[in-house]
C-alpha positions in Angstrom: 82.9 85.3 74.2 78.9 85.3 74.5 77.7 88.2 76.3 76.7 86.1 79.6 75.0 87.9 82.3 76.5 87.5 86.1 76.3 88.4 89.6 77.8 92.0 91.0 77.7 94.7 93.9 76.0 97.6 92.2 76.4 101.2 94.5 73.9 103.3 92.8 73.2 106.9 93.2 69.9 108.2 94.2 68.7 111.6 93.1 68.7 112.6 96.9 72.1 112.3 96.5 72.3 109.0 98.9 73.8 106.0 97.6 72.1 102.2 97.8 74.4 98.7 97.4 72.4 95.6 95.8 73.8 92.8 94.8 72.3 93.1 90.9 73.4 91.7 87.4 75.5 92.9 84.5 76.8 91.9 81.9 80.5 91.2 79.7 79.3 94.0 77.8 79.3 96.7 80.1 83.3 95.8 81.8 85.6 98.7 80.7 88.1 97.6 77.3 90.8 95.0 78.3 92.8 92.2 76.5 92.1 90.3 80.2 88.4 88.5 81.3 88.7 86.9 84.6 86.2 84.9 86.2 86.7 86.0 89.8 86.9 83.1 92.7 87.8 85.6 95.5 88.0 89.1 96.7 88.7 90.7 99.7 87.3 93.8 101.8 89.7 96.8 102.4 89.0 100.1 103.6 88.8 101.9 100.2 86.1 99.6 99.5 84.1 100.7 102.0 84.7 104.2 101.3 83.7 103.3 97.5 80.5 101.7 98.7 79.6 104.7 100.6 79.7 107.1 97.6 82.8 108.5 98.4 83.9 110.9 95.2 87.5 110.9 96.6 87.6 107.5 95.5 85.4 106.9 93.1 84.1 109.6 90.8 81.0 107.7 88.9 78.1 105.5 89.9 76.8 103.1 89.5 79.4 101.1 89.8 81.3 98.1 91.6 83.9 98.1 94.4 86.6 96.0 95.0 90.2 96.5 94.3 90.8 93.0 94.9 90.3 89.9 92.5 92.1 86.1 91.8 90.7 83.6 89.6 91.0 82.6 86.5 91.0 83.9 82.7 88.4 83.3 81.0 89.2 85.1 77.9 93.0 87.0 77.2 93.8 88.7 74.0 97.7 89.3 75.7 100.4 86.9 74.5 101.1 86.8 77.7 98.8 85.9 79.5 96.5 82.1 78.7 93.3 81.1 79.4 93.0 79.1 82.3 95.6 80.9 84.3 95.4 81.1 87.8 96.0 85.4 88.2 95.5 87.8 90.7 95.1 91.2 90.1 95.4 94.2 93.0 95.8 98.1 92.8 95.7 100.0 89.9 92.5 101.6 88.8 90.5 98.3 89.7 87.2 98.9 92.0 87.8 102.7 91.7 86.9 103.6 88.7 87.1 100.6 86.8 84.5 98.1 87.7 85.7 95.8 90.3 86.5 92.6 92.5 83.3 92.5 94.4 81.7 90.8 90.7 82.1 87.2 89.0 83.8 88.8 86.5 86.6 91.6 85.7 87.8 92.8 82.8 91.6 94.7 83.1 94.5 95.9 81.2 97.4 92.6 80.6 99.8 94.6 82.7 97.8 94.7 85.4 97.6 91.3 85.6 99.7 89.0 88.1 100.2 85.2 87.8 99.5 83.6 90.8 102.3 82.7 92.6 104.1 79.4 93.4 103.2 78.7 97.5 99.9 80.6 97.3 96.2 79.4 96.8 93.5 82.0 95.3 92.2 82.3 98.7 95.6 83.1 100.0 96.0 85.5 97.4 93.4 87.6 98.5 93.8 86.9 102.5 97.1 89.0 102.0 95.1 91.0 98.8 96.2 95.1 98.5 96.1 95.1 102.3 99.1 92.3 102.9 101.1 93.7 99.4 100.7 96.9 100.9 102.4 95.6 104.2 105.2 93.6 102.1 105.9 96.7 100.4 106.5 99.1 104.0 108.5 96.0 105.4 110.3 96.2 101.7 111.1 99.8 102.3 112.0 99.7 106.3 114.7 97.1 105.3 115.7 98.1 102.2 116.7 102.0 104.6 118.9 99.4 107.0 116.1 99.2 109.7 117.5 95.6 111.0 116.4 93.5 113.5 119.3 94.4 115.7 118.9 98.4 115.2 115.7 98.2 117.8 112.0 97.8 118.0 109.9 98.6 115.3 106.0 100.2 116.1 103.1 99.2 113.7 100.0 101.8 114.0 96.6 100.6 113.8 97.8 97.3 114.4 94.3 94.9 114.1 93.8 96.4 110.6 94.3 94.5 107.5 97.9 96.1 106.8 99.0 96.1 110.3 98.3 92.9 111.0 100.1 91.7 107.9 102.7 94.1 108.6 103.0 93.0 112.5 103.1 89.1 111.1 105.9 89.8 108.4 107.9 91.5 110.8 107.7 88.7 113.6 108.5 86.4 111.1 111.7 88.3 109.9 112.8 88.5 113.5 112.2 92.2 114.7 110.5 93.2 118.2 107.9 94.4 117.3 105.2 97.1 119.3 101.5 96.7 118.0 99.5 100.0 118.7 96.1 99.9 118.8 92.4 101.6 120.2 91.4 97.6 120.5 93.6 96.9 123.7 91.3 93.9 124.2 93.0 92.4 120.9 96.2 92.2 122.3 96.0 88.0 122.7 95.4 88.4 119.0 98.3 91.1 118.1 100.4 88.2 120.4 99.4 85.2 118.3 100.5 87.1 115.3 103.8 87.5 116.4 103.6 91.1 118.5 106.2 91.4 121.5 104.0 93.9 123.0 101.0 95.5 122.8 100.6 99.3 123.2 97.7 102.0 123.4 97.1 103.9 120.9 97.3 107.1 123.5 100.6 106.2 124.4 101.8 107.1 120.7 99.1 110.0 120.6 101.8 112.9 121.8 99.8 116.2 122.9 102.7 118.2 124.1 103.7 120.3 121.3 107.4 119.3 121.6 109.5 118.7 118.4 111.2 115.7 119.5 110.2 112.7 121.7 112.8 110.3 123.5 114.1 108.2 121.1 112.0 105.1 121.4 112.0 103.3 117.2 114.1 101.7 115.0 111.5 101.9 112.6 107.6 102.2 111.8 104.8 101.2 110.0 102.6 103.7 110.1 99.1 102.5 109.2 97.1 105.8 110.4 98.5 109.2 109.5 97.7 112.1 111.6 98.8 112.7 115.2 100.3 109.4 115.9 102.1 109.7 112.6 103.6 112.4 113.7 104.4 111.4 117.0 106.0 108.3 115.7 108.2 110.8 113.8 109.4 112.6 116.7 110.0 109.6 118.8 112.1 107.5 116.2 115.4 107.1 116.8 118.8 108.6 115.1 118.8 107.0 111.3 115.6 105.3 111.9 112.7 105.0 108.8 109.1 105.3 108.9 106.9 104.3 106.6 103.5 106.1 106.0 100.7 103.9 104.2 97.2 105.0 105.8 95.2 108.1 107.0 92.2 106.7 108.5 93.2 108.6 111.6 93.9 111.9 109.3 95.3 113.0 106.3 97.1 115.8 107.4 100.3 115.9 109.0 101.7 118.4 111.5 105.7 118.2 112.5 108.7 120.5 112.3 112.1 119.5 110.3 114.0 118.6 113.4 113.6 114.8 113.3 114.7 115.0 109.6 118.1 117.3 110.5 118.4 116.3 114.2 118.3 112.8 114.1 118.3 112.2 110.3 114.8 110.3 110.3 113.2 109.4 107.1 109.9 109.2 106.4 108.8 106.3 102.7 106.0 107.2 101.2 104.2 103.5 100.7 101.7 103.9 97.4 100.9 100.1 96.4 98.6 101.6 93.4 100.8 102.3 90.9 103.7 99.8 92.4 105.7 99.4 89.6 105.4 95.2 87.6 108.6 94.3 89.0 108.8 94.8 92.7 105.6 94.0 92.2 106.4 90.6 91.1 109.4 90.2 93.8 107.0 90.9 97.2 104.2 88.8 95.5 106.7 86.5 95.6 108.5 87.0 98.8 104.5 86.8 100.4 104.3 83.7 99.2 107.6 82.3 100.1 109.6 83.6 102.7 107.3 86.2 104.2 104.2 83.5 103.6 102.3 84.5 107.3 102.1 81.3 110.0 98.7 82.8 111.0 96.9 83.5 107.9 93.7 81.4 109.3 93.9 83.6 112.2 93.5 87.0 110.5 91.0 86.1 108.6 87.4 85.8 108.2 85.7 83.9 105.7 82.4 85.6 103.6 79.9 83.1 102.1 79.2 85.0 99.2 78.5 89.1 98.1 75.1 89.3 100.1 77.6 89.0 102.8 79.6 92.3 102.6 76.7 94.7 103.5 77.8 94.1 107.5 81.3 94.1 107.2 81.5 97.1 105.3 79.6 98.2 107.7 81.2 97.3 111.2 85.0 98.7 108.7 83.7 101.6 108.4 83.0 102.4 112.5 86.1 101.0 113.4 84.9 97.5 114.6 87.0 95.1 111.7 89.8 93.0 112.7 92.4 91.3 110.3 91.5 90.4 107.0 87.8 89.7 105.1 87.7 87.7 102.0 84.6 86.9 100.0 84.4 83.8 98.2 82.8 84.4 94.4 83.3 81.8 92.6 84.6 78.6 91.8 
């Protein structure tokens, strides 16, 4: 393929150490080795975007380079039996928009196996309104069932519940028939948190437990936990006996502080959710599952629409000081 020049977020590092996004060109030269070209139609905004966008070395280790660990469209060029040109693909996690240049880009070029056909019952713009953020959620909701957390056992508490996971998460669960509790800072979202399927709407200071003790009153069948930290931890103590929570975020903290006597006491256990390094065929199945029968009633209403890359400068923004609801897609390309 000719060496054809196209539109990408470039974060570039200044030698004061600060770091600038523009919306520059590059070219099919300079994408990483791959037996997969896409042309990218959407992406989406997630948090480790925004922390890749900001220079963050935890995530991203060289600049310049381009964020988004988010892409569908089509391929434009595929050396891989197995996958065709023309295919409609998404692709999510992995190394993409870390340190392999990324979604936010007309064009990506990625490993075969990374690579997901687009699924039966889901648009490219669908694809990404759910993106890492909704597979993440499919793949907590996965987990909580899969440990016998059933709609009968008792509410179930999502964390950082107007988030991109947690609105999924709070969606999926509605729609599988659980109770579920929606914490949040944002009480003024609670209409929102309803709409999407929450029973009811909490604080996030009634989850925030500052009393030292090693157990709560039993209060959860299960959790998705969205923000690590404090509430984690609280959600630990306060789960009930054989309950499951799921850990996905730490925007709140990445540390953890709790004793072992929810584990022995009331035989609690805590899933570790990674969605990077999911393995191809659950991967496959809750792809699958998100566009069949978890496929969200709401997906208009958790999302916002971007016109195009010039666009992500405020929202990366307003994600990064706490201010994003739901789910931001960027539309790329045709």
């Amino acid at each position: 393929m000719e060496n054809i020049a196209f539109k990408a977020m470039i974060v570039s590092e200044t030698a004061d150490k600060r770091f600038v996004r523009a919306i520059g060109e590059k070219t099919i030269e300079e994408l990483p080795e791959g037996e997969v070209l896409i042309k990218v139609c959407y992406s989406s905004l997630n948090y480790k975007d925004a922390l890749s966008a900001s220079g963050n070395k935890g995530v991203t280790r060289r600049y310049p380079h381009t964020p988004g660990i988010d892409a569908a469209g089509r391929v434009a060029a595929s050396s891989a039996a197995a996958v065709q040109k023309g295919a409609q693909v998404l692709v999510t996690g992995y190394d993409l928009g870390m340190n392999t240049s990324g979604g936010f880009a007309e064009y990506i070029r990625v490993p075969a196996p990374w690579v997901v056909p687009l699924p039966a019952g889901l648009s490219l713009r669908e694809s990404m309104i759910c993106g890492t953020a909704g597979f993440t959620a499919a793949l907590a909701c996965h987990k909580l069932i899969a440990s016998g957390v059933a709609p009968n056992t008792g509410p179930v508490l999502v964390t950082g519940a107007t988030g991109g996971v947690g609105s999924i998460a709070v969606a999926i669960l509605a729609k599988s028939g659980y109770d579920v509790v929606a914490a949040t800072t944002k009480t003024a979202e609670a209409p929102y948190l309803q709409e999407i399927g929450a029973k009811e709407v909490i604080g996030a200071a009634e989850i925030d437990d500052q009393s030292g003790r090693p157990l709560l009153k039993p209060r959860w069948a299960g959790v998705v936990d969205t923000v690590g930290g404090n509430i984690l931890s609280t959600a630990i103590k306060a789960t009930r006996y054989g309950g499951t929570v799921t850990c996905c975020g730490n925007v709140t903290s990445g540390e953890l502080h709790t004793s072992i006597y929810p584990f022995i006491l009331n035989g609690v256990s805590l899933v570790g959710i990674d969605s990077v390094n999911c393995p191809s065929e659950l991967r496959f199945l809750l792809w699958n599952k998100l566009a069949g029968d978890w496929k969200l009633d709401h997906l208009e209403t958790i999302t916002t629409e971007l016109p195009g890359l010039g666009a992500l400068e405020e929202r990366i923004a307003l994600l990064l000081q706490g201010k994003h609801r739901g789910r931001d897609i960027v539309k790329i390309g045709d």
